[in-house]
ZAFI-918568 format. One record per residue (C-alpha): residue number from 1; residue in three letters; y, x negated, z negated. Coordinates in steps of 0.02 Angstrom, whole numbers. Layout:
BEGIN
{num:NUM | residu:ala | y:Y | x:X | z:Z}
...
end
This chain:
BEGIN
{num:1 | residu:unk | y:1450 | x:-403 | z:-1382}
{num:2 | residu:unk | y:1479 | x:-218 | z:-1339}
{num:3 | residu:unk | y:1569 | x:-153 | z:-1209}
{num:4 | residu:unk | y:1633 | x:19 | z:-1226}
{num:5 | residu:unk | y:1799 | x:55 | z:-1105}
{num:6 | residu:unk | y:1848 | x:189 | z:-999}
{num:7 | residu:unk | y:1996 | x:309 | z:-966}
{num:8 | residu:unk | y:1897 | x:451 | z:-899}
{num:9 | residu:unk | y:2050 | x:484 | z:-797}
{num:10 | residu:unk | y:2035 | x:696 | z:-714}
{num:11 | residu:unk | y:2162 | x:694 | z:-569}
{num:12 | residu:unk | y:2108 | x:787 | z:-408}
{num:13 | residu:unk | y:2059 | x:651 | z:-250}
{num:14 | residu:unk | y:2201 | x:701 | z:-172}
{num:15 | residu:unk | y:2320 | x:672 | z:-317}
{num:16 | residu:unk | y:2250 | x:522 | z:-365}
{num:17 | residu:unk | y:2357 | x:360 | z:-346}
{num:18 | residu:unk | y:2312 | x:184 | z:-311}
{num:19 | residu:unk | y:2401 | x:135 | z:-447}
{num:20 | residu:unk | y:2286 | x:276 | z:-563}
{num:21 | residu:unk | y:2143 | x:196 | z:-471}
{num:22 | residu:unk | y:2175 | x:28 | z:-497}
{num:23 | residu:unk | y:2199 | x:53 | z:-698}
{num:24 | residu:unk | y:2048 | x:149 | z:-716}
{num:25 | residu:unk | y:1960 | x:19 | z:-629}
{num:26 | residu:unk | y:2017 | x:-131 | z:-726}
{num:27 | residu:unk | y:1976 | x:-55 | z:-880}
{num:28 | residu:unk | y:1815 | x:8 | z:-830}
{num:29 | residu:unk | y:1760 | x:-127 | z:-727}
{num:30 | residu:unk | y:1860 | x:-297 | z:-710}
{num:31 | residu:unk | y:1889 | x:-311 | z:-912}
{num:32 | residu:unk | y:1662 | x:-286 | z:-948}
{num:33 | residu:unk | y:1676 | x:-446 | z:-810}
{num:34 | residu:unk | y:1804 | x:-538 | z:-940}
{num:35 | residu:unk | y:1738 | x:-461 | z:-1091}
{num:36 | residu:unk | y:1542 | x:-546 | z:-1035}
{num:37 | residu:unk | y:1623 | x:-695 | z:-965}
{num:38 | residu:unk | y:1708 | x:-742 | z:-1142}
{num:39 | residu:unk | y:1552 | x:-675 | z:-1249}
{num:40 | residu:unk | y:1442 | x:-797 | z:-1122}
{num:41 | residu:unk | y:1528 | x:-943 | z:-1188}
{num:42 | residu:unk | y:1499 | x:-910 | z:-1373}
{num:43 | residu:unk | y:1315 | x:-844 | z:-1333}
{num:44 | residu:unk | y:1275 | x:-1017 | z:-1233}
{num:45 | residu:unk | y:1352 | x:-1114 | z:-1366}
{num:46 | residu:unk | y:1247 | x:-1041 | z:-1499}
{num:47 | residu:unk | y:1108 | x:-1006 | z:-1398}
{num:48 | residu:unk | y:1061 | x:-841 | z:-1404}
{num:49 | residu:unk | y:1150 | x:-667 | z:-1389}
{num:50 | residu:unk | y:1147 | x:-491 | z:-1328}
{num:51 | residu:unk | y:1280 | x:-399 | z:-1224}
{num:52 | residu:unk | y:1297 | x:-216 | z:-1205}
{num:53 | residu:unk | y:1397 | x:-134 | z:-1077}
{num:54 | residu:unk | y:1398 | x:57 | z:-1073}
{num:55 | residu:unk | y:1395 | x:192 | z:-912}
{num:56 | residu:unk | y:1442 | x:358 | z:-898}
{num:57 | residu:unk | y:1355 | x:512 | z:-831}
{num:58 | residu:unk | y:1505 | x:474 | z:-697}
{num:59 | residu:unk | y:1419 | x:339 | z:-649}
{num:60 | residu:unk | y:1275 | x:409 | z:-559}
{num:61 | residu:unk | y:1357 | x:590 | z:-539}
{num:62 | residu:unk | y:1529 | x:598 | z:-506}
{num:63 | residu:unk | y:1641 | x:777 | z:-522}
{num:64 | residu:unk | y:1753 | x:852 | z:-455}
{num:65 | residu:unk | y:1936 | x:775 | z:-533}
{num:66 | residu:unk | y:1843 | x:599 | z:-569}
{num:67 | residu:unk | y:1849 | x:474 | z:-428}
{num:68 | residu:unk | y:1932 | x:353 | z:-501}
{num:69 | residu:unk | y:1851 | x:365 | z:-657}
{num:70 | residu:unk | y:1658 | x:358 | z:-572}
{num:71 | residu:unk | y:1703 | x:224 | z:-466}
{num:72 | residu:unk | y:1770 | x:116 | z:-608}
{num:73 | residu:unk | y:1604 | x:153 | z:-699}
{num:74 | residu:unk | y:1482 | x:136 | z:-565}
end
């Protein structure tokens, strides 16, 4: 299973919705819990498996226009 979402959303802090913030992070971060979740069924059915979820440099370093989108990934 690979996981490979985000919106990398640039919107100043100030300009930045909770509505904006609330997509970004349900791409980012509540659909790698569903994605896992579903791919944790198959895997323990079969036995075996490997999930992959990928970061961002956002992640560990957010910039300037990127809250939501570094908060979603972190």
């Amino acid at each position: 299973c690979l996981f490979n979402a985000g919106s990398n959303v640039n919107k100043p802090l100030l300009e930045t919705t909770e509505k904006l913030f609330f997509k970004a992070w349900e791409l980012a971060c509540y659909a790698g819990f569903l994605v896992g979740r579903e791919a944790a069924k198959h895997m323990s059915t079969r036995g075996r498996g490997t999930m992959l979820f990928t970061g961002a440099t956002a992640s560990v370093r957010g910039g300037k226009g990127f809250a939501a989108f570094s908060a979603a990934k972190f």
